[in-house]
C-alpha atoms as a printed R data frame, in Angstrom:
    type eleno elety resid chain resno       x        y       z
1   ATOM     1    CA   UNK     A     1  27.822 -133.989 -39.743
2   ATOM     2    CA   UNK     A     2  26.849 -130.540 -38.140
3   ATOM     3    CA   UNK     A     3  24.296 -128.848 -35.648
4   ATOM     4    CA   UNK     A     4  22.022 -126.672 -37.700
5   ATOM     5    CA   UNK     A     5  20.547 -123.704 -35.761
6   ATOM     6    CA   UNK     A     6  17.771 -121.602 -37.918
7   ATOM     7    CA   UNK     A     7  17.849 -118.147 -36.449
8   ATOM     8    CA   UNK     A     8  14.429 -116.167 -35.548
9   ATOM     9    CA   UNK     A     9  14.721 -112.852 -37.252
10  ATOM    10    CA   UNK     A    10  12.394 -109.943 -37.718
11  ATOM    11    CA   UNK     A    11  13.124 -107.156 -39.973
12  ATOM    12    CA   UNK     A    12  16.906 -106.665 -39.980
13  ATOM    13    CA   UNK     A    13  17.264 -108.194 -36.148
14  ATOM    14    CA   UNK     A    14  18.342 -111.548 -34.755
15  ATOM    15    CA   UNK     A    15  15.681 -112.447 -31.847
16  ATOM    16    CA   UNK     A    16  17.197 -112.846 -28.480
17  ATOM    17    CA   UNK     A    17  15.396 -116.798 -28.394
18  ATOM    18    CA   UNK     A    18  17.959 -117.403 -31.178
19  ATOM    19    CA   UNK     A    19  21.012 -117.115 -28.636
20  ATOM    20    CA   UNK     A    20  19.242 -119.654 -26.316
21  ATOM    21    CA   UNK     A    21  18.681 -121.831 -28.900
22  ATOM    22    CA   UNK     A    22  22.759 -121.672 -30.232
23  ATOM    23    CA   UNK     A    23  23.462 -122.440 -26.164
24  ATOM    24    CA   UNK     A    24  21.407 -125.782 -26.768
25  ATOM    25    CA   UNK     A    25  23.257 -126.280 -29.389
26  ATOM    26    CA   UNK     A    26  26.620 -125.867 -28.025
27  ATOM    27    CA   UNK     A    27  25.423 -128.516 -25.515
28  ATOM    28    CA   UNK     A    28  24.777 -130.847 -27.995
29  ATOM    29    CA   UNK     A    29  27.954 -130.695 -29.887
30  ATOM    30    CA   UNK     A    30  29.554 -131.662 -27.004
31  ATOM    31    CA   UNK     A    31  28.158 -135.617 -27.759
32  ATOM    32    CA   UNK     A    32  27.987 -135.152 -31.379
33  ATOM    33    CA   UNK     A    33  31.371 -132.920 -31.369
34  ATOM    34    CA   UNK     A    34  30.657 -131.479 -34.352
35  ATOM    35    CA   UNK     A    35  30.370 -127.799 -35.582
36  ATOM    36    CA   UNK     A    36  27.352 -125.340 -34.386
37  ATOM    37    CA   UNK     A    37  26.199 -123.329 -37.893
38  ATOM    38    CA   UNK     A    38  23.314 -120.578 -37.739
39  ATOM    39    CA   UNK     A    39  21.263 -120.080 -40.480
40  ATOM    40    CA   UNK     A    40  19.907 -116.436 -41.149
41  ATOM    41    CA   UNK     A    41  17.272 -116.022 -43.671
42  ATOM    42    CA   UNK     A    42  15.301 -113.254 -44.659
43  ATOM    43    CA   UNK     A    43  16.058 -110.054 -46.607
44  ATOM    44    CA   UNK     A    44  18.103 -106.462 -46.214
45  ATOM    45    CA   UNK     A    45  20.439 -108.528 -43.000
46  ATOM    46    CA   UNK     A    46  23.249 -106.446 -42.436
47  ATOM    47    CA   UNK     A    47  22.833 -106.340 -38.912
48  ATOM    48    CA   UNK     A    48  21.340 -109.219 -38.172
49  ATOM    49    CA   UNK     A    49  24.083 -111.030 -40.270
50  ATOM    50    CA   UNK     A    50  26.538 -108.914 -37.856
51  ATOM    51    CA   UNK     A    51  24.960 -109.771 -34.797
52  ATOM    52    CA   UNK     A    52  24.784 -113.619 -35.937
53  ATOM    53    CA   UNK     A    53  28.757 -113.978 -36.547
54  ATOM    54    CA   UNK     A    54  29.589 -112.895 -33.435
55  ATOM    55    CA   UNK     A    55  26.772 -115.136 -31.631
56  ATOM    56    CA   UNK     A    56  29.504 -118.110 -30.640
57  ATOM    57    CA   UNK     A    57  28.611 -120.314 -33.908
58  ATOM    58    CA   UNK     A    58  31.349 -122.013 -36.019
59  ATOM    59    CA   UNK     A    59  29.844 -120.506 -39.163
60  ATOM    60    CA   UNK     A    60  27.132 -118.266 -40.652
61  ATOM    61    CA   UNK     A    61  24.791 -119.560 -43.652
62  ATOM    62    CA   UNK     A    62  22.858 -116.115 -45.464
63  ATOM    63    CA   UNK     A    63  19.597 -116.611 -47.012
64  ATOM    64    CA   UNK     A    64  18.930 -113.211 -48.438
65  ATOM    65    CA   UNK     A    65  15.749 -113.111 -50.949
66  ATOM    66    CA   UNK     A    66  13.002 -110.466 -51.525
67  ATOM    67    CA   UNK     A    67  10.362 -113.629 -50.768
68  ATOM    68    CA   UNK     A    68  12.095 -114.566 -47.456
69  ATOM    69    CA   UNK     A    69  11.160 -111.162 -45.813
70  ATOM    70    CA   UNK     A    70   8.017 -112.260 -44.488
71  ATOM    71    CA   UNK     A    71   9.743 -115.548 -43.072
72  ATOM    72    CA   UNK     A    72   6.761 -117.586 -44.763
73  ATOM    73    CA   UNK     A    73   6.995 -121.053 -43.966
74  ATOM    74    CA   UNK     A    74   6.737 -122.463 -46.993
75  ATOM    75    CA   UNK     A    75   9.722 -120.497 -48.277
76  ATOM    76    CA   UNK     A    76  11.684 -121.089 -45.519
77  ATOM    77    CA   UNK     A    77  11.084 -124.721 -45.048
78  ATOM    78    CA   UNK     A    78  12.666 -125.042 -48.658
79  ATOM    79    CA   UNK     A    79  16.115 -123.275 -47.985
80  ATOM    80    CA   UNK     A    80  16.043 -125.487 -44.454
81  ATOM    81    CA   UNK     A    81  15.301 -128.677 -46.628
82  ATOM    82    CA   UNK     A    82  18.161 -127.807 -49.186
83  ATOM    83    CA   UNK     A    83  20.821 -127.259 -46.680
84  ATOM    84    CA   UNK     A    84  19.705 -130.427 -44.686
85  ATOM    85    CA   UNK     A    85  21.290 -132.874 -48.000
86  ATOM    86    CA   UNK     A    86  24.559 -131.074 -46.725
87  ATOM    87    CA   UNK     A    87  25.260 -132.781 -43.726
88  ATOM    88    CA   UNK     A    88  23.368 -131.759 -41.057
89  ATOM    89    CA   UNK     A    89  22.708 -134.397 -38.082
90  ATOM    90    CA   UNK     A    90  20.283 -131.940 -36.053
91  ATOM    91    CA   UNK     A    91  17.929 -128.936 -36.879
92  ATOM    92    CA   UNK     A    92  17.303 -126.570 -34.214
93  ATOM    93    CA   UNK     A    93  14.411 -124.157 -33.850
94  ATOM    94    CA   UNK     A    94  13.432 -121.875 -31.383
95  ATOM    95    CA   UNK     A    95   9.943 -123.334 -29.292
96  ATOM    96    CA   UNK     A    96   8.258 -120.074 -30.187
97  ATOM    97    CA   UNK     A    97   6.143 -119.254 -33.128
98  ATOM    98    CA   UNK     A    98   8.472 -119.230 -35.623
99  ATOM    99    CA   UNK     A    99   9.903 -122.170 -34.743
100 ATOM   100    CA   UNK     A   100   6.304 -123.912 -34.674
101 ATOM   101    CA   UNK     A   101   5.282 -122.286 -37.997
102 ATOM   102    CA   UNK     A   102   8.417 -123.479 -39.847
103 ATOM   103    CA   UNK     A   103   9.811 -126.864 -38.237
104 ATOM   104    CA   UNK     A   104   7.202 -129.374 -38.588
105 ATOM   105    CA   UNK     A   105   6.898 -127.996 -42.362
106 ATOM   106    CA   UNK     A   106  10.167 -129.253 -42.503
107 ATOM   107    CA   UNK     A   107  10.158 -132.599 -40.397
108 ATOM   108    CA   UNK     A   108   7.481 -133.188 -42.691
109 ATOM   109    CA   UNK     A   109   9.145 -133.209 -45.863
110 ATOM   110    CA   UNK     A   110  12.170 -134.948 -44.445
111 ATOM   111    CA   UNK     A   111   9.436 -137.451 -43.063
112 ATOM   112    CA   UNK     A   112  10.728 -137.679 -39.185
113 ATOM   113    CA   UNK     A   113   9.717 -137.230 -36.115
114 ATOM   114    CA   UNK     A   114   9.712 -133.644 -35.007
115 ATOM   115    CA   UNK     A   115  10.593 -133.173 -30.683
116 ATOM   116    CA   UNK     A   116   9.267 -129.924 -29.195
117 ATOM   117    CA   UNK     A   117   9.969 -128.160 -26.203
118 ATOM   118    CA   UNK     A   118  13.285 -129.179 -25.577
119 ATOM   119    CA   UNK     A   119  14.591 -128.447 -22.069
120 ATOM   120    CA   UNK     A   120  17.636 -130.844 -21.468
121 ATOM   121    CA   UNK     A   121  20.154 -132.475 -23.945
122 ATOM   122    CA   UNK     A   122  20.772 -135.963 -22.432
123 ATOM   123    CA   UNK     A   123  22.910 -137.346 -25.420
124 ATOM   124    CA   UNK     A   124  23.366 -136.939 -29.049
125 ATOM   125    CA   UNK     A   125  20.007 -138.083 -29.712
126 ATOM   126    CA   UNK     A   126  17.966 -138.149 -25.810
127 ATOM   127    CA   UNK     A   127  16.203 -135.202 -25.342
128 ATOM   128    CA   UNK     A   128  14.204 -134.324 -22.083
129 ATOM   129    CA   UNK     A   129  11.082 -132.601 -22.861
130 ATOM   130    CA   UNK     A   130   7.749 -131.675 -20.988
131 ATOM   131    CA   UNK     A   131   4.040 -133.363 -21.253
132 ATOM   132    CA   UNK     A   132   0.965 -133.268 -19.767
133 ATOM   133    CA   UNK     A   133   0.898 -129.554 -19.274
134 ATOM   134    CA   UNK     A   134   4.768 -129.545 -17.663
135 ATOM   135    CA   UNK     A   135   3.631 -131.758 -14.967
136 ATOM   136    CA   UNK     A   136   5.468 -134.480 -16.061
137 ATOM   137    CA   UNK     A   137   9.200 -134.568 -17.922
138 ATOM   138    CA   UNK     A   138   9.698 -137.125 -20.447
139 ATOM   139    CA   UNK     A   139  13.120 -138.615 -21.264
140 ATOM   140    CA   UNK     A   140  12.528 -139.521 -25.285
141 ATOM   141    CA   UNK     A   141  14.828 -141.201 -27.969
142 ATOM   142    CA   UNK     A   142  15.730 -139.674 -31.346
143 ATOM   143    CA   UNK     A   143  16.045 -143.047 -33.895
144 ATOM   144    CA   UNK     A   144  15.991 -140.594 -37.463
145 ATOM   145    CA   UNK     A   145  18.807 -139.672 -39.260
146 ATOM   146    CA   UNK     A   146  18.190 -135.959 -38.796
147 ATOM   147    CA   UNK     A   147  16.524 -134.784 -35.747
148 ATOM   148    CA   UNK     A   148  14.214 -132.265 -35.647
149 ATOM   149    CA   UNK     A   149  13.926 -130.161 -32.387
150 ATOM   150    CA   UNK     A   150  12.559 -127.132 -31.281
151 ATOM   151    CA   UNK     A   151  14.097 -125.574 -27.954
152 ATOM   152    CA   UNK     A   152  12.785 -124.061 -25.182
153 ATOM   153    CA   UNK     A   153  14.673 -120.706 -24.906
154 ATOM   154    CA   UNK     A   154  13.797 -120.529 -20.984
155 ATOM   155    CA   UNK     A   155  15.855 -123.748 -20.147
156 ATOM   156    CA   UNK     A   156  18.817 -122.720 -22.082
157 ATOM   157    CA   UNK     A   157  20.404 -119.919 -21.039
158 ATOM   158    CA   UNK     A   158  22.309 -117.656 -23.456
159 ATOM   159    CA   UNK     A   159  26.231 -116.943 -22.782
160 ATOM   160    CA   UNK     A   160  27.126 -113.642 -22.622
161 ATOM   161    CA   UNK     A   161  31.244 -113.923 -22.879
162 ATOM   162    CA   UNK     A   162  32.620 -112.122 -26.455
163 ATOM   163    CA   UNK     A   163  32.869 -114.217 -29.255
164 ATOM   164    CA   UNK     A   164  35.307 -113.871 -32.338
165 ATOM   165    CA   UNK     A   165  32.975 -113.054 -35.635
166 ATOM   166    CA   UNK     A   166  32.420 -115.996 -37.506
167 ATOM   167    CA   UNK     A   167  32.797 -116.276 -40.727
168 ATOM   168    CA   UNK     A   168  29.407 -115.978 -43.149
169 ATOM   169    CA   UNK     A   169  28.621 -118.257 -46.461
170 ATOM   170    CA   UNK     A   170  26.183 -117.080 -48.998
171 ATOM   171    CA   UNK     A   171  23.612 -120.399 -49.659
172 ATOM   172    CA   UNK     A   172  20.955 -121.521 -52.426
173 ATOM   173    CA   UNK     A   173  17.525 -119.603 -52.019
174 ATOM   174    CA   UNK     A   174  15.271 -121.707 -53.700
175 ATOM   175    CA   UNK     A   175  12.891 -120.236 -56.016
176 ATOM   176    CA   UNK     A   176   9.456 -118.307 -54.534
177 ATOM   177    CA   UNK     A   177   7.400 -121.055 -54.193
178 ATOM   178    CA   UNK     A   178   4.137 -118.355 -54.241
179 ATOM   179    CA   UNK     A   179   1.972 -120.610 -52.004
180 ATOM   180    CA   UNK     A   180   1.227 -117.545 -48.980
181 ATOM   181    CA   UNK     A   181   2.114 -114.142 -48.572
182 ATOM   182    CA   UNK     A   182   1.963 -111.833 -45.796
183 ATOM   183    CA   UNK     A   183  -0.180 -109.215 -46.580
184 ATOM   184    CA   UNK     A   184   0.134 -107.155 -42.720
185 ATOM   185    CA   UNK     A   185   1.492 -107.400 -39.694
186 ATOM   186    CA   UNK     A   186   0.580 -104.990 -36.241
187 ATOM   187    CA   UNK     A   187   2.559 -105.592 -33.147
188 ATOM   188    CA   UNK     A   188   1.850 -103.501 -30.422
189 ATOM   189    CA   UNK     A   189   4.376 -100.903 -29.718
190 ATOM   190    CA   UNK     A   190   5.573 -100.712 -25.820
191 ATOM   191    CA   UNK     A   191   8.406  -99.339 -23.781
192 ATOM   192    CA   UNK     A   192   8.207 -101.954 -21.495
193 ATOM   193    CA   UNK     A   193  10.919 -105.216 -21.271
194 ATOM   194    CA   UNK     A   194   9.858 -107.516 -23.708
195 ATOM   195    CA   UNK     A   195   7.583 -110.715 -22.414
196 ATOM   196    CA   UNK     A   196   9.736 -113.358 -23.294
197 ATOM   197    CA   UNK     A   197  13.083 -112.282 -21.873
198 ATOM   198    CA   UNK     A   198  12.221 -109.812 -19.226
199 ATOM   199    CA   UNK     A   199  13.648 -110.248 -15.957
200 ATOM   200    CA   UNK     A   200  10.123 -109.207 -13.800
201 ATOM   201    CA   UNK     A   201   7.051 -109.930 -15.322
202 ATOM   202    CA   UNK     A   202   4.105 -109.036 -13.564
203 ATOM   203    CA   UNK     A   203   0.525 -110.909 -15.032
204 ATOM   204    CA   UNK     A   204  -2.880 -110.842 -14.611
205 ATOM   205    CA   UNK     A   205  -5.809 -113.311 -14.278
206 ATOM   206    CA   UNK     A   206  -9.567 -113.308 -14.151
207 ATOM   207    CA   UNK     A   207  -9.818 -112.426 -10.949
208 ATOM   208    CA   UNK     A   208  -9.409 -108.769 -11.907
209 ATOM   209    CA   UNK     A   209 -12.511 -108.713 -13.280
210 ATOM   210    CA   UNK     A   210 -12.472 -106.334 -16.223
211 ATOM   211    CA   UNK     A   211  -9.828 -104.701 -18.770
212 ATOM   212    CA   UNK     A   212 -10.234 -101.194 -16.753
213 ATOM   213    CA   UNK     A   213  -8.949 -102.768 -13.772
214 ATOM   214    CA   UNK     A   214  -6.047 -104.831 -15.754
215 ATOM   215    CA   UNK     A   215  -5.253 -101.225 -16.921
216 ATOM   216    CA   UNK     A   216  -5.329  -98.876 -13.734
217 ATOM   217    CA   UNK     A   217  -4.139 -101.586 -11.584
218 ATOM   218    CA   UNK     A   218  -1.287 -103.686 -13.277
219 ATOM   219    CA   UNK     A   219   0.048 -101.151 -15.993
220 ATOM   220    CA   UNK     A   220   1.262  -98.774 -12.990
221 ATOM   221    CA   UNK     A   221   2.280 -101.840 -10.959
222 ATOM   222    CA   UNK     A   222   4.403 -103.006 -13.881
223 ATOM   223    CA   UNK     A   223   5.856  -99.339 -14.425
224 ATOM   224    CA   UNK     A   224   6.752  -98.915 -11.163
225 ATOM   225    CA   UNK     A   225   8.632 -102.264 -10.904
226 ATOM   226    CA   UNK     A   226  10.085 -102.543 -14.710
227 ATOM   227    CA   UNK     A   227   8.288 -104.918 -15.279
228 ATOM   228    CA   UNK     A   228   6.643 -106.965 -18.522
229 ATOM   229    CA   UNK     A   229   2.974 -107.207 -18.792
230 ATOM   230    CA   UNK     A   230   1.379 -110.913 -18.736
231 ATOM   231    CA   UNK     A   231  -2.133 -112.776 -18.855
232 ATOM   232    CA   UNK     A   232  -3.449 -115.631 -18.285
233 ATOM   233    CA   UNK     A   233  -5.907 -116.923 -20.855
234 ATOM   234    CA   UNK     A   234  -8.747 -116.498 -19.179
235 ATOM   235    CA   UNK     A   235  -8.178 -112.918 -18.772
236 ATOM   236    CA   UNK     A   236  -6.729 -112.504 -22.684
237 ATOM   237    CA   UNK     A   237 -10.060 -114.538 -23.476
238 ATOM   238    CA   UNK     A   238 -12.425 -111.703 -21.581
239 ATOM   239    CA   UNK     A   239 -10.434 -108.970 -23.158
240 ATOM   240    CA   UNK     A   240  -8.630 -107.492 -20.277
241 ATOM   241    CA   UNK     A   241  -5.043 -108.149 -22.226
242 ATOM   242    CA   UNK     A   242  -4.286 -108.915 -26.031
243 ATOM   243    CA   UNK     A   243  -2.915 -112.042 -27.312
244 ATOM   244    CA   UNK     A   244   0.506 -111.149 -27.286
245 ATOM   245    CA   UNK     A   245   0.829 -110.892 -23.303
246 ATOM   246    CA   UNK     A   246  -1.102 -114.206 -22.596
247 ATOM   247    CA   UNK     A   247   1.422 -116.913 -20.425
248 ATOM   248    CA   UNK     A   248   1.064 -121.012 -20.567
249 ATOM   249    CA   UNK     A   249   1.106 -123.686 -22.248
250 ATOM   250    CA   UNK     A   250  -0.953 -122.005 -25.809
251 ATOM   251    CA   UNK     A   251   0.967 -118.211 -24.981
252 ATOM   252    CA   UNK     A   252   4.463 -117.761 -23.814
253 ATOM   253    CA   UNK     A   253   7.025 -119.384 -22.032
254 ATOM   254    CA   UNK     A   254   8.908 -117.176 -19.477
255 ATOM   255    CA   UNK     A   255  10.703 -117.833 -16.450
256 ATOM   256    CA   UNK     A   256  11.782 -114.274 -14.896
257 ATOM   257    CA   UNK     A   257  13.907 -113.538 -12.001
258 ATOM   258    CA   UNK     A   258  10.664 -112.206 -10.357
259 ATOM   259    CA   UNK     A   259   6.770 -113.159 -11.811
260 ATOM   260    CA   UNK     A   260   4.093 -111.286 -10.125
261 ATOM   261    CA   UNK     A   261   0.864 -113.276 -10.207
262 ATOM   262    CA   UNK     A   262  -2.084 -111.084  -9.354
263 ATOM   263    CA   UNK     A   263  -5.463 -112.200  -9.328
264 ATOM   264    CA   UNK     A   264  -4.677 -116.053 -11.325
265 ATOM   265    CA   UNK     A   265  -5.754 -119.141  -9.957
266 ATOM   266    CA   UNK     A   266  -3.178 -121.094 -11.502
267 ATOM   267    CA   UNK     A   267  -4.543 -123.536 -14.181
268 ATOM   268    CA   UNK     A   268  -2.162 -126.141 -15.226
269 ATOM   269    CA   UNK     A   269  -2.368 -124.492 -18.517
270 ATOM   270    CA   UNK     A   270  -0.845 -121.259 -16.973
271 ATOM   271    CA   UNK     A   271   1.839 -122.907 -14.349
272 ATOM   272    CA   UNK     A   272   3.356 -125.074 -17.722
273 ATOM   273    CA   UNK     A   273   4.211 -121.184 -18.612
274 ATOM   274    CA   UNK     A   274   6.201 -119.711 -15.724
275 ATOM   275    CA   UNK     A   275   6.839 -122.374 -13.219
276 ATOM   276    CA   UNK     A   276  10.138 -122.129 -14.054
277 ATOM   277    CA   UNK     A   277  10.313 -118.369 -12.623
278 ATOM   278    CA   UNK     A   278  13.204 -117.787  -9.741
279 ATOM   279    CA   UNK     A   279  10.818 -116.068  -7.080
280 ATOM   280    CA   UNK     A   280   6.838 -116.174  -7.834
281 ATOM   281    CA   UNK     A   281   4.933 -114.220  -6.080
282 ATOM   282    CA   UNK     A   282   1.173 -114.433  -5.801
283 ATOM   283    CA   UNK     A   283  -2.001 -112.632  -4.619
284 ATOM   284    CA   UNK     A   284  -5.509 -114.181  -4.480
285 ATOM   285    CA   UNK     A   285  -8.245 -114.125  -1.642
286 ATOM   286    CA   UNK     A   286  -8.965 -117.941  -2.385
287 ATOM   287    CA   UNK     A   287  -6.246 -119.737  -0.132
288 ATOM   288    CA   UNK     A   288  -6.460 -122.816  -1.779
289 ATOM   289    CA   UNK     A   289  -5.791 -121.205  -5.094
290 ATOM   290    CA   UNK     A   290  -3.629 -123.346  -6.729
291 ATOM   291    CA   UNK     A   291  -1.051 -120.743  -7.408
292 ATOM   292    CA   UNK     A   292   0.350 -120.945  -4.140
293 ATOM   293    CA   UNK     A   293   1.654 -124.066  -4.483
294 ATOM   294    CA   UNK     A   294   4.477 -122.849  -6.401
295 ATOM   295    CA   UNK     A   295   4.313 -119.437  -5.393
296 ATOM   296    CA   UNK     A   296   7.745 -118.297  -3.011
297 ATOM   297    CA   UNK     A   297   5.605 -115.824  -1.714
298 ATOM   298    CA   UNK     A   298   1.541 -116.297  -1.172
299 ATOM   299    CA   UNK     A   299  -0.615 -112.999  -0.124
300 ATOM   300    CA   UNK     A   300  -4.192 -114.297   1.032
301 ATOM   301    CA   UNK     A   301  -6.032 -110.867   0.672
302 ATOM   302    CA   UNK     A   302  -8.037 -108.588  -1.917
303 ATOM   303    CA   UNK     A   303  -6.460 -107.658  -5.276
304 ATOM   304    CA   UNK     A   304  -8.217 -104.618  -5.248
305 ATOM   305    CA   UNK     A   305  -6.670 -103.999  -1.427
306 ATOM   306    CA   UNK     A   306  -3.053 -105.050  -1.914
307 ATOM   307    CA   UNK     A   307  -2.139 -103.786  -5.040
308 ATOM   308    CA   UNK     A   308  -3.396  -99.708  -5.036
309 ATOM   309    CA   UNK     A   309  -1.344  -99.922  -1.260
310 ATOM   310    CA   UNK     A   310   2.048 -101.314  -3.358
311 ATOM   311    CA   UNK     A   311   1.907  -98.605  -5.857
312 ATOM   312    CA   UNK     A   312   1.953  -95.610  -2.569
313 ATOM   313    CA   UNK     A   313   4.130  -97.017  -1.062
314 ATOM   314    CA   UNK     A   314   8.342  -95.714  -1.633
């Protein structure tokens, strides 16, 4: 019996989540001691099938259809459902949206219990994992004969030493099974550090009162710094940021060296998103926000004050 990792790819590029993920992975192969494989599906892969041999994984499984490009879950589910009569003890997917588009599809069909937002590997089947918005962490027991997981990239960090290139099997593509299609796709372009894996993210709340003021105020703060941009929901809600920045529990999951909170309260909803962060800094004029009861560093004062006084000064 093996590990079974199923890799998040866009276009012709492995997703950095995916290496967090294989880390889990490695962790859990210490109970089961049994082999790590990464499945890479989708279509045109040269690099990404590159970049996935020399990931750390004992061996490479290749997917490559025309109807796998738009990583429809339907499609994908099947080629995950073949492989899993092969031997496979554990399915791993990323806790991101791919992951939560294509794994309970699959636990599903296999007709077992599916465990999201893994954080700790306790055993071959025991599984920490957060509820009630993060604010408690559950210990829970796997009983299935395949477990399926999804990870959460955050609490698994990805090892950076050089691997040897592993070596990469061709597999069954089921047939198109012509049940969706993906008929666009717009992602906003940015040079900024991507949200997920940025090491600074600075983010926004309500409390900045319109999109102008999310603009002039936080896109120079996080340009000046390096920084990601983030949102709480309130503020994606209003409009101020789009959909792809919002943080917590129904946006991202990030934990950055350094998360600058700037005008958020600090919902449950948006601490089960970056609690996790090394250093959070906050700024709010409400001094029993409850942001600043995880924040490092707590400024009591006026957004509007604080922030045009950060970006004069050297």
């Amino acid at each position: 019996m093996s590990i079974l990792v199923i890799a998040d790819v866009l276009d012709d590029a492995v997703l950095s989540s995916t290496h967090n993920t294989i880390a889990a992975a490695r962790q859990l192969s210490r109970f089961t001691n049994t082999d790590v494989h990464l499945l890479v599906a989708g279509h045109q892969l040269e690099t990404a099938v590159e970049s996935a041999a020399s990931s750390g994984v004992d061996k490479v499984l290749l997917a490559d259809a025309a109807h796998l490009a738009d990583r429809g879950a339907e499609n994908l589910a099947a080629v995950v459902l073949g492989l899993s009569q092969s031997g496979y003890s554990h399915l791993l997917f990323g806790a991101n949206n791919f992951g939560k588009n294509v794994a309970p599809r699959v636990a599903a069909k296999l007709d077992v219990a599916q465990f999201s937002d893994v954080v700790a590997v306790k055993g071959e089947a025991v599984f920490d994992r957060p509820i009630y918005a993060g604010n408690i962490m559950a210990t829970v027991e796997a009983f299935d004969s395949i477990k399926v997981l999804t990870v959460r990239s955050t609490a698994f960090p990805a090892g950076t030493e050089a691997c040897n290139a592993s070596p990469v099997e061709p597999c069954v593509v089921p047939e198109d099974r012509f049940m969706s299609r993906v008929t666009s796709r717009q992602a906003a372009v940015s040079d900024r550090p991507d949200l997920s894996s940025a090491p600074i993210v600075v983010s926004g709340g309500r409390g900045l009162g319109s999109k102008d003021n999310y603009t002039t105020l936080l896109e120079p703060l996080a340009d000046k710094l390096g920084a990601a941009l983030g949102a709480s929901r309130a503020a994606v809600d209003a409009g101020y940021a789009s959909n792809e920045r919002q943080v917590g529990q129904t946006g991202k999951i990030v934990a950055p060296d350094i998360y600058v909170a700037v005008g958020l309260s600090g919902a449950i909803q948006h601490l089960a998103g970056m609690r996790d962060s090394r250093i959070i800094v906050a700024i709010n004029s409400d001094k029993d926000a409850p942001i600043f009861g995880v924040a490092n560093y707590g400024l009591v004062a006026d957004l509007f004050d604080v922030v045009p006084q950060w970006l004069t000064s050297t």
